[in-house]
Structures are given as structure tokens and as C-alpha cells.
C-alpha positions in Angstrom: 107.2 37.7 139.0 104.6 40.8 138.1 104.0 39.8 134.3 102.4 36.9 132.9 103.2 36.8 128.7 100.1 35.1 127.1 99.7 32.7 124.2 99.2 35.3 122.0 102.4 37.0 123.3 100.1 39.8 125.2 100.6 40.3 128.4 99.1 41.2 132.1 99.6 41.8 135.7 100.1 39.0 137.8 97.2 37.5 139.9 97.6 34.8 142.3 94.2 33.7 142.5 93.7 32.8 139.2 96.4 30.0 139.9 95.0 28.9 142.7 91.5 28.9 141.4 93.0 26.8 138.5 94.2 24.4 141.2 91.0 24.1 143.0 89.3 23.2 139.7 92.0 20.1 139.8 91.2 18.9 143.1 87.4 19.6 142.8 87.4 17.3 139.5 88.6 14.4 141.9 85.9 15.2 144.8 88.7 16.4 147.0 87.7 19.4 149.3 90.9 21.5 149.8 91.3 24.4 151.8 92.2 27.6 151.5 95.6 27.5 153.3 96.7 24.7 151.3 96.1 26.8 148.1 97.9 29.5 149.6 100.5 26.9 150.4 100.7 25.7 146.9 101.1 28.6 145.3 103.8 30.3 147.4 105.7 26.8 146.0 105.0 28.1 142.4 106.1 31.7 143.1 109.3 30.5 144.8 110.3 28.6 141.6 109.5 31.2 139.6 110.6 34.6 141.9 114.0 34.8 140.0 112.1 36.2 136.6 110.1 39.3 136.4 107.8 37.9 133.0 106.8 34.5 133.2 105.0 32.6 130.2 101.8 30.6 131.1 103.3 27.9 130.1 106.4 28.2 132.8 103.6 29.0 135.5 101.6 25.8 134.4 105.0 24.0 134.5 105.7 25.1 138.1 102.2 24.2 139.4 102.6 20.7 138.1 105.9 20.3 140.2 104.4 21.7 143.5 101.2 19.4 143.4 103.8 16.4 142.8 106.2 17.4 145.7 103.4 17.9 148.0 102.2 13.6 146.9 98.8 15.1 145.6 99.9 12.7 142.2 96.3 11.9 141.5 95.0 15.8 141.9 98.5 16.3 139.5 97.4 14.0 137.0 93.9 15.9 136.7 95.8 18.8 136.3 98.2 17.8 133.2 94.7 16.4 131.6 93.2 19.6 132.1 95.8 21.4 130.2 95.8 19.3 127.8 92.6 19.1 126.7 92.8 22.8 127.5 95.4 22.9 124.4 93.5 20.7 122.3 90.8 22.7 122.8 92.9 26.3 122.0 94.4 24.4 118.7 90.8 24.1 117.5 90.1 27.7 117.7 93.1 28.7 116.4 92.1 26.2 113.4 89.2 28.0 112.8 90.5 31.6 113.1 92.7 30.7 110.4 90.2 28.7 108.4 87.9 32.3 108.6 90.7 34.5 108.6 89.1 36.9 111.5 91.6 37.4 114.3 88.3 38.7 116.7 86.7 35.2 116.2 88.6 33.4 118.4 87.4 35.0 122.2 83.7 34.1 120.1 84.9 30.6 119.9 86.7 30.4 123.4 83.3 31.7 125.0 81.1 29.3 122.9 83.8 26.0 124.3 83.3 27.5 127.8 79.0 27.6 127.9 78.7 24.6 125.8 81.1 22.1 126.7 79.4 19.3 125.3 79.6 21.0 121.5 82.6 20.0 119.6 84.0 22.6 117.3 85.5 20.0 115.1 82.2 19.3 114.0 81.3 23.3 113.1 85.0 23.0 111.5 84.0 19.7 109.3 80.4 21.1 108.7 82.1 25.0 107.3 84.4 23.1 105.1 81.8 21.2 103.5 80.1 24.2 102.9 83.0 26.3 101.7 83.8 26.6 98.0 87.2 28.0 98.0 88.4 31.4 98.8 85.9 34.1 99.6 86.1 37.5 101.1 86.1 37.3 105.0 81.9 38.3 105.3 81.1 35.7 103.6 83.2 33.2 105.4 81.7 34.6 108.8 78.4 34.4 107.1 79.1 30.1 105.9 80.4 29.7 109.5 77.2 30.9 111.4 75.0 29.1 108.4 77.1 25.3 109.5 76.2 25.9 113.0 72.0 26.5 112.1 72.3 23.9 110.0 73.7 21.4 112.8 71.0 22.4 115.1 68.6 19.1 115.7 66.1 18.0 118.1 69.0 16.3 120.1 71.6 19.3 119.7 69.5 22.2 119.7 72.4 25.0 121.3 73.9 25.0 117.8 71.0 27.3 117.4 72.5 29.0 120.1 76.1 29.0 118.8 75.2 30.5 115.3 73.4 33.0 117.1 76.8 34.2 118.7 78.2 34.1 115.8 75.7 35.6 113.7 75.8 38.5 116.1 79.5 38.7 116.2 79.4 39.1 112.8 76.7 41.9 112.8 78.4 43.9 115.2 82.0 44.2 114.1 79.8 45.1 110.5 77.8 48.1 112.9 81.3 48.9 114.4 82.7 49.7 111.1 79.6 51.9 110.2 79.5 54.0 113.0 83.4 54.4 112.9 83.0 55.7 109.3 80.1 58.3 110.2 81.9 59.4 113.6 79.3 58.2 115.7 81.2 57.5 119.2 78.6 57.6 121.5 74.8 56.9 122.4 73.9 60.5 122.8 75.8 61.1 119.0 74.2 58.0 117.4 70.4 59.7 118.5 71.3 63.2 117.1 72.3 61.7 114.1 69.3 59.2 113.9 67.5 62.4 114.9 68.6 64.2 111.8 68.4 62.1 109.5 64.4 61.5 110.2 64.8 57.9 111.4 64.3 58.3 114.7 61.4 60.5 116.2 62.4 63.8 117.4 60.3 63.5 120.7 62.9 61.5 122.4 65.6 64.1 122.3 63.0 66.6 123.5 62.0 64.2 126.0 65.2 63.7 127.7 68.3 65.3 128.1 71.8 64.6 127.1 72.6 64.0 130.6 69.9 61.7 131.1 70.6 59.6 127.5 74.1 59.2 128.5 73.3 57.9 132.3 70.5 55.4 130.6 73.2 54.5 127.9 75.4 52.8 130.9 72.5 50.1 131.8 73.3 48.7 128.1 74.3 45.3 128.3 76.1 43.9 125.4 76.4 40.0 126.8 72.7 40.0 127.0 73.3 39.4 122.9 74.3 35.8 123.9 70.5 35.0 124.7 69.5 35.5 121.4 69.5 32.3 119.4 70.0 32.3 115.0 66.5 32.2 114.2 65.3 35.1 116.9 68.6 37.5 116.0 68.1 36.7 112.5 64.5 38.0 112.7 65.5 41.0 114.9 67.7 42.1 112.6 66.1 41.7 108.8 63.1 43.6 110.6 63.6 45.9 113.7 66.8 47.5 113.6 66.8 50.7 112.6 68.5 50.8 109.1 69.2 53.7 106.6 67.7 54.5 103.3 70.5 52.3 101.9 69.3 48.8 104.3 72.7 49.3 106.4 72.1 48.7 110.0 72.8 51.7 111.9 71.6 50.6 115.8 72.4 47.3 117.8 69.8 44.9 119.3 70.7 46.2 122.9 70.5 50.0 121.7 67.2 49.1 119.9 65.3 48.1 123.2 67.0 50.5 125.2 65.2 53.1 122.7 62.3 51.6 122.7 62.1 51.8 126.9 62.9 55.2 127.0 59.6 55.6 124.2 57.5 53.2 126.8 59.2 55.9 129.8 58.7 58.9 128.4 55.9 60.9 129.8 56.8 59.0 133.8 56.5 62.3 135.7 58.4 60.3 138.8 61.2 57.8 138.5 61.5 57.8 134.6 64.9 56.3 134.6 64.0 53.5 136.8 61.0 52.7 134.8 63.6 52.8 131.4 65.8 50.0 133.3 62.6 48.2 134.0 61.5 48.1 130.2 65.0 47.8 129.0 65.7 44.9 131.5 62.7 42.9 130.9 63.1 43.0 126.6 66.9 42.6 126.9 66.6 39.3 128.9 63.4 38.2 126.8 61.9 38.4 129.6 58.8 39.5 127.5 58.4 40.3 123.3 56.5 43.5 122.4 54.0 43.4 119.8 55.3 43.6 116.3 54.2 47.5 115.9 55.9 48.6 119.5 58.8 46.7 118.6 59.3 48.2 115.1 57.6 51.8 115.4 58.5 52.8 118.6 61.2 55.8 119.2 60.9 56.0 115.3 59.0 59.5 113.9 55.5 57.7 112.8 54.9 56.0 116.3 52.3 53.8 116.2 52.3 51.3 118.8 49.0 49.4 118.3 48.6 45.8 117.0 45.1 45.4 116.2 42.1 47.4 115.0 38.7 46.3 113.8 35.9 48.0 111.3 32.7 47.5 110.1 32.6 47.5 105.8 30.0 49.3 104.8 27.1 47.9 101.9 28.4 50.8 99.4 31.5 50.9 97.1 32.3 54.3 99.1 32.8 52.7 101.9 34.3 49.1 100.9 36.9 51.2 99.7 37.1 53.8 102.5 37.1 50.4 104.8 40.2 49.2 102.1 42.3 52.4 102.8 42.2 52.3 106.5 43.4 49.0 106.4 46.3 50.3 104.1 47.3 53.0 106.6 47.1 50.4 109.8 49.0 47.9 107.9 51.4 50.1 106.6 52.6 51.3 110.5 52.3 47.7 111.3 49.3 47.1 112.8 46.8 44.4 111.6 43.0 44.7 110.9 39.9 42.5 111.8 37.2 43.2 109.4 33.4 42.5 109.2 32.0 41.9 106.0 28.7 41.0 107.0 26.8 43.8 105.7 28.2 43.6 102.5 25.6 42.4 100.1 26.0 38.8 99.1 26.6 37.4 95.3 23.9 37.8 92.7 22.2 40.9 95.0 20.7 43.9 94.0 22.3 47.2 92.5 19.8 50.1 92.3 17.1 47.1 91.6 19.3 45.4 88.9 18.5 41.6 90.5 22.1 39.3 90.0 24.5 42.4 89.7 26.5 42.1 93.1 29.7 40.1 93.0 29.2 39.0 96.6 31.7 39.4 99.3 34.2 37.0 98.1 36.0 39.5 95.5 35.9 42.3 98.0 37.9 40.4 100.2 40.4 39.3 97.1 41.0 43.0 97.2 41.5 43.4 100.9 44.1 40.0 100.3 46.1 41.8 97.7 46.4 45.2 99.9 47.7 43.1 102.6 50.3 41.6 100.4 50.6 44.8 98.6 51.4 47.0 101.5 54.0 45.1 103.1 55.8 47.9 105.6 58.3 48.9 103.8 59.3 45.1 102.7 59.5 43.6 106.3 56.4 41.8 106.1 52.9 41.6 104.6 50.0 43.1 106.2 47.6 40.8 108.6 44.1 40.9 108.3 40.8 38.7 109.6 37.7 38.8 107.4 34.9 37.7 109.6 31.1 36.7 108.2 27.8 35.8 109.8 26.8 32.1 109.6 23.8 33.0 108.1 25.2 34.9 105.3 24.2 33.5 101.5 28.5 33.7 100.9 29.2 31.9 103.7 30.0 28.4 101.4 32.7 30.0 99.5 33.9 32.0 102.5 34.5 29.0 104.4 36.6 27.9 101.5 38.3 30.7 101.1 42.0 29.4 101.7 41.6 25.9 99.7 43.6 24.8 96.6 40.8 23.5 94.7 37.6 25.3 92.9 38.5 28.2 90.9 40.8 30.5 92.3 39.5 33.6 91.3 37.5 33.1 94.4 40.3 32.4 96.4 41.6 34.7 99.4 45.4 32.5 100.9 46.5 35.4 103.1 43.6 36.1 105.2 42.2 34.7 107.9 38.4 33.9 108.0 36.6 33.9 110.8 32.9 32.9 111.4 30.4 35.1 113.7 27.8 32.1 115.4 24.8 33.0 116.8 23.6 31.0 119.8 21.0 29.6 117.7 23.2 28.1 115.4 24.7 25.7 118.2 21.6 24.9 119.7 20.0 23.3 116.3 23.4 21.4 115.5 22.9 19.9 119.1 19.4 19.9 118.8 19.8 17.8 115.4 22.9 18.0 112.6 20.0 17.0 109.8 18.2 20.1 110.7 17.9 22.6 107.2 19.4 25.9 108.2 18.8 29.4 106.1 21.5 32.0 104.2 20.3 35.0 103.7 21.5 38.6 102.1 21.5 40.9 104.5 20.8 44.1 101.9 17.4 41.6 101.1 16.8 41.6 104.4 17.0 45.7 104.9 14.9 46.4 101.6 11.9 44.1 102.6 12.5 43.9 106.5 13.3 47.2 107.1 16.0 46.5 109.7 19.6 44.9 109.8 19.3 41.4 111.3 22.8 41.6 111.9 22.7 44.1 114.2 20.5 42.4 116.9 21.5 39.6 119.2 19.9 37.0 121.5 16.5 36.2 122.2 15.0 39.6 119.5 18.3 38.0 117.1 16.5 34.6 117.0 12.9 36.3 116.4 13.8 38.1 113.6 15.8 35.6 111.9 13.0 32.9 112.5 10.9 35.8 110.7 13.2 36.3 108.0 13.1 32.2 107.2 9.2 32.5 107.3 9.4 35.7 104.8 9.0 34.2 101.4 9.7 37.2 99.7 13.5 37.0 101.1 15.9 34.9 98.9 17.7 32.0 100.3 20.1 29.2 100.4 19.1 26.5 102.4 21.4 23.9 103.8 21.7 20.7 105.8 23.6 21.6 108.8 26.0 19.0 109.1 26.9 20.2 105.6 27.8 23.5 107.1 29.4 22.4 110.0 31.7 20.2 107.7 32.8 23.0 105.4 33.5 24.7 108.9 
């Protein structure tokens, strides 16, 4: 006996200790401790009954074990053993159901892997739930693509691994697609698939002038492909609409695993000692989400414009020069993926001055309309919008429409849904709502305050902060809004 003829009529090598780790599983299922000599006992009974043939089918060796456990009086451990196979069967037929159901031959190691880490998930219901969905014939895609939409769409509080399981098949699906691509552009290796990337100006040149094609081809071997089987739907499904690298065409032309392995050797690149180690270290740590890189590392990095940064801040200034200078920079951060904190608190507040016209200013409020729309506007090249805080002084006369900013009532011309306000307190502020909530509290224009004061109140801070604001409120000639502050606290 030296060849064992699977169910699928393949065939391989014969190895003894797959029959007798089969046969520990049996006894192990009745709480029976066996030893290794009665294994080896066992199965020298099964290869006497078979040693006339040189190919045996599984089922024949299955057959034989049956007989030896009997003839040796381990009935009960026997018994376990015909139950195993048996649901062992059932559980093949339902694979096999599905295959044909999808019409993908690959599907079924996918299925048989799924049955194996999630025992307590019963393909008969992804079966029942893909039918349902399933309108009648359909290219095989888009049957892979209804199959891996039943299993999200099971996923519940209770069963949440069917998250899990249209993950794997989600990625099965995007893989054998990425096969099929780099088979058609000749791209065999890791090495290949950079020079190409390379050329075509998707991925930065500094890489291959960083490393050698020795060393991308000794990093390439750390890949691990059955770390995909972490990722669950929602996670993969993200990955992939946003981080991959794709061509000019949207067609995916890098893996998840090849993705972060890049990205390490970016995060590597200028380690004078041990740079391979430290590539391993980075790729091992993002492969088995051990950590997530910021949106910008994740999507820029290894790629030509490579900027890594999440977040930036600026200061807008009180001119249209430089609301709109402050505009643009936030175009080119957004558009390399970073987002932008901005202060608006110099910006003159509504009905201010222009040149001495009194009521010409249209306040902060339709400044930051305009920074909402560039962050919508400038959206990355369509994987997401741009992210931006606005952030005002509590003592600034806009601050009542700022706070309501993101609301659905009022008029929405003074409306701002996709950025994220933020308030700048002085200490004062929280003293006098401990102090007393009915206490009046003063808004003021900060341009006011500079033509008649001479200085920037927002500029100063602490104890010379409070003076000069409590001179300010005294200072008649200064324009105000005066509120209660429990009425400001409220709107907060």
C-alpha cells in the first residue's frame, strides 16, 4: 500500500500517522487515553488487510480501521469512529452542494476550512440563505459575490463568525480575481509586480532604489497568505475599496498581505542596521492586526506622493487672502489623506467691519460652509471625504450659530454637517458657570477688539487672558452679545 486515491480521485503518498491520528481522535472523543503502541498496533492490523493492493481508496482504509478497532473489542471507541465518518460525509455532501450551487471548483478547500474553524456554523444555513438571495442563473462573480453577501447578512449579535466566514470568502473571491490579473500582465513574482507598479507610477520609485532585488525577493518569503483569514467582511471589504493599490482602470493589482509587506519596507527603509528584521517586525505586527496605521500611512505609503501624516492644524487668517490661502492648504492635506484642525477665531464675526463699512462681514459661519464643501469636494481620489475640525473661542459673537452648526433645524444656509466643531474655553469660563450658571457672559469680535484695543485678546491666556477680557466687557465702545450662561452651556 504506497497510494491513497482521494474523493476527488487525486491521489498521494501514503502516511501512517494520519490513520493513526484519525484513530486517536476516536478514542479521545470517549475520554479514553491510548498509547502510542496500541496505535502502532492498530494500524499494522489495517495495513495487513490492505498490504495485497498498491492504491487504496480512503474509503477501503476507513473500512479496514473500522474492522481492527472491532476485533481488538474497542466497540464503543468503533462506534465513535463510524459517527465521525459519517458526519464527516454529511459534512463533505454539503460542500460539494455548494460548489455546485456556485459553480467554482476552488470553493470547496474555502468551505472545508470554514467547517474545520467554525464547527458550530452550519453551512446549510449559508446554502438556504444564497438561495434565497439568488435569482436564477448568473455568471460565476456574481454568484461568489451573493454567497459572501448571505454569510454578512447572517452575522448577528449571537453568531457574529459569519462576519468571519464572508470575510474568507470575500477574500477568496478577490484573490482568484488578482490571480487572473497578474497572470494576464505576466507578473510572476514580487520583485516583477514592483517593477511594474514602479513603471507605471503607482508605486514610488524610492523603494526599488532603496532595496535590492535580492533583498525584495528574501522579504517577499515572510508573506503570509493565511494571515487573510483574520480579516473579517467588514475590515477586508474596507481594505480593499480603499488601500489596495489599483490601476487607472479601479482593478486591484496588489493583495492585502503584499500591501503591508510594502508598506514595512516604506516604515524600514532608511534602518542603517537590521532593516530586514525591522520589515518583519512592521509586516508581522499589520498582518496579524496586531496594530492599524493611520489612514494616510496606510494608503500613501510605498506609493510616489508619500505622505504619511494624519493631522495638521492652522491658524485662518482675518483677510480673504488668507481664508483662502488657509482653504487651499487644507485641499492639498486632504487630498494626500491627512485631515486638518482649523482656528477660526480670528476671523471677524457677522455684521463686522470691511474697510469701515459697519454690517458687511458675513461672519465665520459661511467661511466654514466653504471649508465643509472642500472637504466633501476633495475626496482622495473617491475613497473618502476629507476630515476637518473648525474650532472657535467661547467668547466669540458667532459662537450661537457655531454651536449649531450640525443641526437640522434653522436655515441651512448656515449649516456646516461634515465638520466637526470644537470650542476653545478659557479657564474663566468654567469658573463663572461654577461660580453661578445665571451669571451674563460677553461675545465679542475679535477684529473690534484689535481696532479699538489694539491687541488680539485671543492671543493671550491665563491670569493677563482674564484681564483683558474683563477690560474688553468694561469697554463700551466694543460691540457685544451678551448671554445668560446656562443658555450657552445648553447650546453646548
Amino acid at each position: 500500500m504506497k497510494t491513497i486515491i482521494k474523493r476527488g480521485l487525486g491521489e498521494e503518498d501514503y502516511r501512517g500517522e494520519k490513520i493513526e491520528k484519525a484513530m486517536e481522535k476516536a478514542f479521545l472523543s470517549e475520554g479514553i487515553a491510548v498509547e502510542a503502541e496500541k496505535l502502532h498496533f492498530l494500524l499494522g492490523k489495517v495495513e495487513e488487510a490492505l498490504e495485497d493492493k498498491f492504491r487504496v481508496s480512503v474509503e477501503e482504509i476507513q473500512n479496514a480501521v473500522e474492522e481492527s478497532l472491532m476485533q481488538n473489542g474497542d466497540y464503543r471507541v468503533a462506534r465513535a469512529y463510524i459517527l465521525y465518518r459519517e458526519k464527516r460525509t454529511l459534512l463533505r455532501h454539503l460542500r460539494q452542494r455548494i460548489k455546485e450551487e456556485i459553480g467554482e471548483e476552488g470553493i470547496e478547500e474555502v468551505l472545508k476550512k470554514i467547517q474545520k474553524d467554525f464547527p458550530d456554523y452550519d453551512l446549510s444555513r449559508l446554502s438556504a440563505k444564497y438561495l434565497s438571495l439568488s435569482k436564477g442563473e448568473q455568471e460565476i462573480p456574481k454568484r461568489l459575490a451573493l454567497l459572501t453577501r448571505a454569510a454578512a447578512e447572517l452575522t448577528t449579535q449571537e453568531e457574529p463568525n459569519w462576519e468571519k466566514i464572508a470575510g474568507r470568502l470575500l477574500s477568496y473571491h478577490f484573490h482568484k480575481e488578482l490571480k487572473r490579473t497578474k497572470e494576464s500582465r505576466a507578473l510572476h513574482g514580487f520583485y516583477e509586480k514592483l517593477c511594474y507598479l514602479t513603471e507605471q507610477g503607482l508605486y514610488g520609485s524610492y523603494i526599488l532604489e532603496a532595496y535590492t532585488k535580492e533583498e525584495v525577493e528574501e522579504l517577499a518569503k515572510v508573506i503570509d497568505e493565511g494571515r487573510n483569514d483574520l480579516f473579517t467582511y467588514s475590515g477586508l471589504d474596507l481594505l480593499l475599496s480603499r488601500y489596495v493599490i489599483r490601476d487607472r482602470q479601479h482593478i486591484a493589482l496588489e493583495s492585502p498581505q503584499e500591501m503591508y509587506l510594502g508598506i514595512a519596507m516604506h516604515l524600514a527603509m532608511k534602518e542603517e542596521k537590521n532593516r530586514a528584521f525591522y520589515v518583519k517586525e512592521f509586516y508581522d505586527i499589520m498582518s496579524l492586526h496586531q496594530v492599524t496605521m493611520a489612514t494616510p500611512t496606510q494608503s500613501n505609503a510605498r506609493k510616489p506622493y508619500h505622505q504619511l501624516s494624519s493631522c495638521f492644524i492652522d491658524t485662518v487668517a482675518d483677510s480673504l487672502d488668507g481664508i483662502y490661502q488657509s482653504i487651499s492648504r487644507f485641499a492639498d492635506v486632504s487630498k494626500y489623506g491627512g485631515g486638518m484642525g482649523m482656528y477660526f477665531g480670528k476671523v471677524r464675526s457677522r455684521g463686522g467691519k470691511i474697510r469701515g463699512f459697519e454690517g458687511a462681514s458675513g461672519g465665520v459661519i459661511r467661511w466654514i460652509r466653504v471649508v465643509n464643501d472642500t472637504a466633501v469636494a476633495v475626496d482622495q481620489l473617491g475613497m473618502r471625504q476629507g476630515a476637518v475640525a473648525v474650532y472657535l473661542d467661547a467668547w466669540h459673537k458667532d459662537l450661537p450659530e457655531f454651536l449649531q452648526l450640525r443641526t437640522n433645524n434653522g436655515d441651512d444656509r448656515m449649516k456646516a454637517h461634515d465638520v466637526f466643531p470644537a470650542v476653545c474655553y478659557p479657564d474663566l469660563f468654567w469658573k463663572k458657570v461654577k461660580e453661578d450658571l445665571n451669571q451674563e457672559w460677553y461675545l465679542m469680535d475679535p477684529h473690534d477688539i484689535f481696532l479699538i484695543k489694539g491687541y488680539c485678546l485671543e492671543d493671550f491666556y491665563g491670569e493677563e487672558w482674564e484681564s483683558r477680557y474683563e477690560d474688553c466687557v468694561r469697554d463700551n465702545r466694543i460691540s457685544k452679545r451678551v448671554y445668560v450662561l446656562k443658555d450657552i452651556v445648553r447650546l453646548i
